[in-house]
C-alpha beads as a LAMMPS data file, in Angstrom:
LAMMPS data file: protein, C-alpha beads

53 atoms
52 bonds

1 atom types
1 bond types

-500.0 500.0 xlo xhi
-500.0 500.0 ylo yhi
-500.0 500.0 zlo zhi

Masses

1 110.0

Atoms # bond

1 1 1 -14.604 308.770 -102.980
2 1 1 -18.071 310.267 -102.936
3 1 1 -18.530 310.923 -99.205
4 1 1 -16.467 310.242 -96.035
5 1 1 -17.468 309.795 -92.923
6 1 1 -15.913 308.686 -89.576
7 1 1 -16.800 307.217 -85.894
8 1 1 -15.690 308.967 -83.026
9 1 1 -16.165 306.582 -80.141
10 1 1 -16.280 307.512 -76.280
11 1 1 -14.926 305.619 -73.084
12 1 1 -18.709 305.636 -72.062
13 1 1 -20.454 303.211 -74.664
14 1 1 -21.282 305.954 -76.674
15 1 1 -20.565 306.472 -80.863
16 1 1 -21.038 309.141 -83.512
17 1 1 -21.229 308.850 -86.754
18 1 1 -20.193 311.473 -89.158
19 1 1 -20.594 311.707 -93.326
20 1 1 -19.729 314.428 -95.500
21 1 1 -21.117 314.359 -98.802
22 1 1 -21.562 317.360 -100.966
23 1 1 -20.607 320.054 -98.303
24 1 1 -23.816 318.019 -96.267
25 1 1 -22.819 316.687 -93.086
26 1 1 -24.932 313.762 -91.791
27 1 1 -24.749 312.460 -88.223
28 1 1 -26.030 309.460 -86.709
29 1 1 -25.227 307.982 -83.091
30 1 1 -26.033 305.026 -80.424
31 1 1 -24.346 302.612 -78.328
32 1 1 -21.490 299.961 -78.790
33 1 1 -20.080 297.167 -77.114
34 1 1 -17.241 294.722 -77.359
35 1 1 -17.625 291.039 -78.241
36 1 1 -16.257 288.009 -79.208
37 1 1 -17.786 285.084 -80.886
38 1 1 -16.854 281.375 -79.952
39 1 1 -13.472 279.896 -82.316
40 1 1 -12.383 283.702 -83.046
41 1 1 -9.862 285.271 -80.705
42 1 1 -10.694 289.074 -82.257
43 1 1 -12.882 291.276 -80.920
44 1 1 -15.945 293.456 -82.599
45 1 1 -17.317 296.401 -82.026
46 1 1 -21.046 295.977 -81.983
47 1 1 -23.073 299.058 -82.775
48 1 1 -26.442 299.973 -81.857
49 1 1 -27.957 302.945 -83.737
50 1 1 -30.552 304.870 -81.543
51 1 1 -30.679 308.219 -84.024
52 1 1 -30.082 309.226 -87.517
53 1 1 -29.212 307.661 -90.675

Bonds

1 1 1 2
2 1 2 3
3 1 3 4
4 1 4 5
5 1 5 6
6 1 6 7
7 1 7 8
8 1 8 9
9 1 9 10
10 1 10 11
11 1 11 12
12 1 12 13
13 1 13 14
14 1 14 15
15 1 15 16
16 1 16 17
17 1 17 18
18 1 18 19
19 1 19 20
20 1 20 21
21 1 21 22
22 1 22 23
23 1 23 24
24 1 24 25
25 1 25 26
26 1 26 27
27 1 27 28
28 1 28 29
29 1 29 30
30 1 30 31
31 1 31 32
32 1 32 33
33 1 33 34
34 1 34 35
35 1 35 36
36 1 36 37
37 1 37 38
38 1 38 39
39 1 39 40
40 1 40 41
41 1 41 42
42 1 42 43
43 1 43 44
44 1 44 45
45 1 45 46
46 1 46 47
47 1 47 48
48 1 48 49
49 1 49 50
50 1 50 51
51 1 51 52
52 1 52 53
């Protein structure tokens, strides 16, 4: 894969967002919450980005 990247998530509401592509690290962060949408019994994480890309 080109780049990877992972979410690291807090008990607070908070998210980062980390990608490492060609020894560059990239971070981007925000809120989430949890929802549900009517007919679906799974939940989603909803993310709201505030910085970064």
């Amino acid at each position: 894969m080109a780049w990877q990247e992972y979410y690291m998530f807090s008990p607070a509401g908070t998210f980062v967002k980390s990608r490492a592509r060609d020894e560059i690290i990239t971070e981007a962060n925000g809120t989430f919450e949890v929802v549900e949408f009517e007919n679906d019994s799974e939940q989603y994480l909803l993310l709201s980005f505030e910085s970064g890309e």
